[in-house]
N, C-alpha and C positions, 0 to 999 in steps of 0.2 A: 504494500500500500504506500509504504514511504518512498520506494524506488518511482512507482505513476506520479504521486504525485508532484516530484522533484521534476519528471521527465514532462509535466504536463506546464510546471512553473517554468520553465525555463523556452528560450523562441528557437522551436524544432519546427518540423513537418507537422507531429501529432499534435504539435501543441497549437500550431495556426489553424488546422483544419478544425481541430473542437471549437477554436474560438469564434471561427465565423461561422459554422453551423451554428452554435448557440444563440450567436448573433441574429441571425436569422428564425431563429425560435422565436426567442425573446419577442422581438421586434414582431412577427408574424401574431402573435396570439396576441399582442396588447391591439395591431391593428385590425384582426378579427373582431373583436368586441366592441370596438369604434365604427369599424365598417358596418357589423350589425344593425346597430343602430340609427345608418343612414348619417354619419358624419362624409365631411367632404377630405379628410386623412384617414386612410384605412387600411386594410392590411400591405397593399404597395409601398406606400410611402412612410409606413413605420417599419419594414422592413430597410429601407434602403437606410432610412435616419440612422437605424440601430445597427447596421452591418457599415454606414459610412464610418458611424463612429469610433468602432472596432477597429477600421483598418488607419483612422486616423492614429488610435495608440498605436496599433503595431508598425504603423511605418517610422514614430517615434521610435519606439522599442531599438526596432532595428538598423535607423541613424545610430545609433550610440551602442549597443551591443556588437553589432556586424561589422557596418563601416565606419567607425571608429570615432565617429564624430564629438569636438566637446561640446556638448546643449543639453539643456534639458531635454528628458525621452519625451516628457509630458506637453512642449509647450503646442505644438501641433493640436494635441488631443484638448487645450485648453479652449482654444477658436475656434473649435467645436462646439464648444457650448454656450458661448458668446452668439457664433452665426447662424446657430437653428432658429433664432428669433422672424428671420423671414419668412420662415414655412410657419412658425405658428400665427405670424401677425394673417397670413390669408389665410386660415381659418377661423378669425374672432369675425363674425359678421353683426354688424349693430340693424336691428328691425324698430322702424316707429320713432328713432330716435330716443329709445327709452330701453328694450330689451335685447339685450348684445346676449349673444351664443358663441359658442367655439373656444369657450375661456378652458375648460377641461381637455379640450382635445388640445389646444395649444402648450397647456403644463405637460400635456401625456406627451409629446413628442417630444420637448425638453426632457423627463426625465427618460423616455425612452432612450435618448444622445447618451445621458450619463452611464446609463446600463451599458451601453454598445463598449462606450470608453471603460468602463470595469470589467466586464467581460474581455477585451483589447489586451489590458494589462494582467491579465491572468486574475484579478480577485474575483475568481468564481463564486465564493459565496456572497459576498455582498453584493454581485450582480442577481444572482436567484432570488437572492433575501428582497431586494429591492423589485424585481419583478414581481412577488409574490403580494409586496403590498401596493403595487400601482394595480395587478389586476383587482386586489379587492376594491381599492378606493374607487376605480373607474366601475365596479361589475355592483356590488351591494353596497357602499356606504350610499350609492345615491338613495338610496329608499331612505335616508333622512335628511336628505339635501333638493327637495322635489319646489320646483318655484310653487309659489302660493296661487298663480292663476291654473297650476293642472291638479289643487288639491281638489276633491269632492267635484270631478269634472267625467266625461266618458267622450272619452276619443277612441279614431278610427286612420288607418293610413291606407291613404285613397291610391291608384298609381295610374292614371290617364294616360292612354293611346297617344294623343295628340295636343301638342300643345297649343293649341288653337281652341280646343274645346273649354281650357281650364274659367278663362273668365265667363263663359254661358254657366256651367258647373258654380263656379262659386254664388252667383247672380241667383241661381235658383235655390241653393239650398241655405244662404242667407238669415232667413229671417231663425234659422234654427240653430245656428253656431254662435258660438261664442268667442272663437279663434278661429285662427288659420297659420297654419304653418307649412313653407314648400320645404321640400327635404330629396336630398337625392333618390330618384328613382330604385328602388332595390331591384329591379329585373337587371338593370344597365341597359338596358335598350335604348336605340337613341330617336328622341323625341318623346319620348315616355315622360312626364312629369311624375312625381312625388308629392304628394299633399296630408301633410294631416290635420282633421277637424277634430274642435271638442265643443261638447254641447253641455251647457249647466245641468240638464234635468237627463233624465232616462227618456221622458214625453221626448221632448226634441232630439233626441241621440236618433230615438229609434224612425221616427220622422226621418232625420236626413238620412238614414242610413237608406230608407227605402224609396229617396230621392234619388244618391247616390249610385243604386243597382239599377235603378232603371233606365240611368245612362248607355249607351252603347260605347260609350267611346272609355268607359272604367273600365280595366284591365283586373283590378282587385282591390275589394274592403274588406280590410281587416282590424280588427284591433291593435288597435296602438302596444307596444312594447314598452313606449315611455309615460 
């Protein structure tokens, strides 16, 4: 055990290939559960976040192990995490001038960086340790972080054919909602829109919902996940 893991600390063959396979774990399941839920960063680009970041330490690592460089191993893998800040700034989108989204996904990617750079440097366990509490914070602590307009509400995520139909669609089932929120299409189809309503009462839920089918142009109503 102490011979693996000497041989897993140190920048071999086996020890690059665990790192970025890992990397690419990591970084995949935290962007599964975001992509799930119709964010605009999803399992792609928290793969790429989490395995750039990795190979930012190791090319550190390897200036100064290998080619004998004097520098800090680290300072590469540092501007790492200073420059993810542009990929998280396109995902905060502000609605209404009043309710901004994407503040969670934009942390999830930052500290997805930091994992990539821990996993990079071999601290395999604080990279696990730390993926294990970004997926809880991102998977269940939200059931006590839920905004106050979707408390005591009943939504639905609508996925329209055509985006040409969306504004006749909202125009009629209107007087029954309460919100409205576009959200990436989960089929990926292109032209497909995303939509999810929420209605105050159960009366109006079950109203639009039987608005909502009897569109031709809805692809699927379902309940909301969020």
């Amino acid at each position: 055990m102490d011979t693996m893991m000497k041989i897993l600390n140190e920048l071999n063959l086996y020890s690059v290939a665990l790192r970025v396979i890992l990397s690419v774990l990591f970084g995949g399941l935290i962007g599964l559960e975001r992509g799930y839920h119709g964010r605009a960063a999803g399992l792609r680009t928290h793969i790429l976040v989490c395995l750039g970041a990795a190979m930012a330490a190791l090319v550190g690592l390897y200036s100064v192990s290998v080619l004998g460089f004097n520098s800090d191993p680290l300072r590469v893998g540092a501007q790492v995490v200073s420059g993810i800040g542009f990929l998280g700034v396109g995902t905060i989108i502000i609605r209404n001038r009043e309710q901004v989204t994407g503040l969670t996904t934009a942390a999830g990617l930052w500290a997805t960086a930091s994992i990539g750079l821990a996993v990079g440097i071999g601290f395999y366990w604080a990279a696990l340790l730390a993926f294990l509490m970004v997926m809880i914070t991102i998977s269940i602590l939200i059931r006590f972080e839920r905004p106050h307009w979707r408390r005591g509400t009943y939504s639905c995520y609508v996925e329209i054919m055509d985006i040409r139909e969306v504004k006749a669609l909202c125009q009629a089932i209107a007087p029954y909602v309460s919100a409205t929120e576009v959200v990436p299409a989960k089929s990926g189809l292109p032209n497909h829109v995303g939509l999810e309503f929420r209605a105050d009462n159960r009366t109006k839920y079950t109203r639009m919902l039987e608005l909502v089918q009897e569109n031709d142009e809805v692809m699927v109503a379902l309940p909301s996940q969020t």
